[in-house]
N, C-alpha and C positions, 0 to 999 in steps of 0.2 A: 754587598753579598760576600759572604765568608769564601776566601779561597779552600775549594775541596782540599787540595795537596796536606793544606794545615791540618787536617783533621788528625787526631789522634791513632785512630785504628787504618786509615790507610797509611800511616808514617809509618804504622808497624809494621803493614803487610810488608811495605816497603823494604825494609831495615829485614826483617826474616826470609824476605824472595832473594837478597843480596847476601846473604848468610854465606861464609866461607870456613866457620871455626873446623870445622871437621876436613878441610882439603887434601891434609897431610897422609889422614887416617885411609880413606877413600883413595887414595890414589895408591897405597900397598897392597889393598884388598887385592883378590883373583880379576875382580872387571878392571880394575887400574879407573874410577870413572871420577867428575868432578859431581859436585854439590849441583846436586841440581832441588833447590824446594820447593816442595809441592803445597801452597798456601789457597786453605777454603773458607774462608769463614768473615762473616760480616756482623757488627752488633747488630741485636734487636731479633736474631735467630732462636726459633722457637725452639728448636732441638739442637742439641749437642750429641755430636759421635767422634767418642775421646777411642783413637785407634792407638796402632803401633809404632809403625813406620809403612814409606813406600816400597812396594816389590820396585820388581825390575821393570813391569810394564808398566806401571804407574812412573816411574820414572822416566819414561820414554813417553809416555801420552802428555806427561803435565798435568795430569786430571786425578783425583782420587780415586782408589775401587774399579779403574778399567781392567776389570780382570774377572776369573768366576769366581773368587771370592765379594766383591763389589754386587755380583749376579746373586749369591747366597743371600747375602746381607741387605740387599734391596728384598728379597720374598722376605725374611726372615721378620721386616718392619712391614712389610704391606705397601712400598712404596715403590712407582714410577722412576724412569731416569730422570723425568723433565722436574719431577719434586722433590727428589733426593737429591739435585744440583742445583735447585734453587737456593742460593744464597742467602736470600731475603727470610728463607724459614728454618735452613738446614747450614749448622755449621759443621765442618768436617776438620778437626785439630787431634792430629796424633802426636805421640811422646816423642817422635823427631821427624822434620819433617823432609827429611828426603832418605831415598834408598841407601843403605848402610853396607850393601855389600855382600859378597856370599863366607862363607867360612867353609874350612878343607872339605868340609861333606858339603858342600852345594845345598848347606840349607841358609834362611837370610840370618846374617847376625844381625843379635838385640842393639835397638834403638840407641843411639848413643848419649849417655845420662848428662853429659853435657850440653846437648839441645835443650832438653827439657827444661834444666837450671836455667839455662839460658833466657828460655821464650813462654814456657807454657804458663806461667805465674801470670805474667804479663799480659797472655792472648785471654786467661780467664775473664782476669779484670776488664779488660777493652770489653768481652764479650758483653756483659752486662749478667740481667737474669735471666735463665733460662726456664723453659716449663720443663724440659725432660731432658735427660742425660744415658744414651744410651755407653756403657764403656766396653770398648772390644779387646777383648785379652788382658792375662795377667797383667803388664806393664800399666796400661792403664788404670787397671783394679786397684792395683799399690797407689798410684800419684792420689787417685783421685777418693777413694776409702781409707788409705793406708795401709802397712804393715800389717801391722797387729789385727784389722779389721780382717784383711784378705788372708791371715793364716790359715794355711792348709791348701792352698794353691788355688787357682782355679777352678777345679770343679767344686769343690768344698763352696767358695765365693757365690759361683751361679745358682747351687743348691739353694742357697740362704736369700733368694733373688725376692721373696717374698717381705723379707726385713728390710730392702730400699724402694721396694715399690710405692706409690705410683710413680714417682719422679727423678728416681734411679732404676737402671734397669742395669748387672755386670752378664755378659755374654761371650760366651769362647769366643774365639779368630773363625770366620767363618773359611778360612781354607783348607781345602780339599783334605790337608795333610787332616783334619781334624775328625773326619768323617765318618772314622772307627768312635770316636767319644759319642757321636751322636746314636751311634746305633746303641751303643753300651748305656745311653743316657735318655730313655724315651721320652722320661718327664720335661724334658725341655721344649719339645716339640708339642708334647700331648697339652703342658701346662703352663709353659713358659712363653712360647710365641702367641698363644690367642691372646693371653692379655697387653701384651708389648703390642700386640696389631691395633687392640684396640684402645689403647693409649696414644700411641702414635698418631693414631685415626682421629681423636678427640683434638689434639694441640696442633695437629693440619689442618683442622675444620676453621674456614673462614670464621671469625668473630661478629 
């Protein structure tokens, strides 16, 4: 019997939960805090949710999305906490994965580009194939569409959400802070979450 430890994707988690490249950076920041990574993701997961980074309470729980953005983003796919933390169907890998910090205005600073370099190539691979890829915010939209795909920012990107469908889905950051775009943006709500529910809904469905 193969020792677990050898396996390739728990070496990783492993090797990314021990992550310290950013110590230096985090510890100037306004929290002064250490690297703390917040790692969710197993092969063989039917869904992908490519995020940002961790807030400050995700940073503190250990857990991704324990926050009301986590609360958005669970209605926004039609999904339970107990299925959204399932491991086994739902992988959770943002472009760095621990909290980054606040900047002078107390909003979070972007995800630092050298996590990414680092890890996310890597965690794709181990992933294997996915059925569906939801991507939460710009940062992601770039890694994972590109540049030149995502020009014109964000909402531009979600706009066009109908040229990656069914097996891409690009979706704002479901925080709070964002809640002016949704009013300003009805078609996302009116046209973009029924079919993402019922996407979602298909590649949860037992086999």
């Amino acid at each position: 019997m193969s020792d677990p430890s050898e396996d390739p994707a728990s070496t990783l988690v492993q090797a990314i939960s021990a992550c310290q490249l950013c110590a230096p950076d985090f510890a100037a920041t306004a929290t002064a805090h250490a690297p703390r990574p917040v790692v969710w993701f197993r092969p063989g997961a039917r869904l992908l949710i490519a995020g940002q980074a961790p807030g400050a309470r995700v940073h503190a729980s250990g857990r991704p999305f324990t926050d009301p953005s986590g609360d958005r983003l669970r209605d926004w796919l039609g999904l339970d906490e107990a299925v959204f933390y399932d491991r086994a169907r739902v992988a959770i890998v943002p472009m760095a994965f621990c909290f980054p910090g606040y900047d002078a205005k107390g909003a979070d600073l972007p995800p630092p580009a050298r996590c990414g370099a680092t890890w996310h190539a890597r965690v794709m691979a181990a992933l294997g194939p996915r059925r569906l890829t939801v991507l939460v915010g710009g940062h992601a939209h770039r890694w994972h569409l590109g540049r030149t795909t995502c020009k014109g920012g964000v909402t531009a990107t979600v706009a066009r959400w109908r040229d990656f469908a069914p097996d891409v889905f690009p979706l704002p950051h479901p925080s709070w802070r964002n809640t002016a775009w949704l009013n300003r943006n009805p078609w996302f709500a009116a046209e973009l979450l029924p079919e993402l529910r019922q996407r979602v809904a298909e590649v949860m469905r037992d086999d």
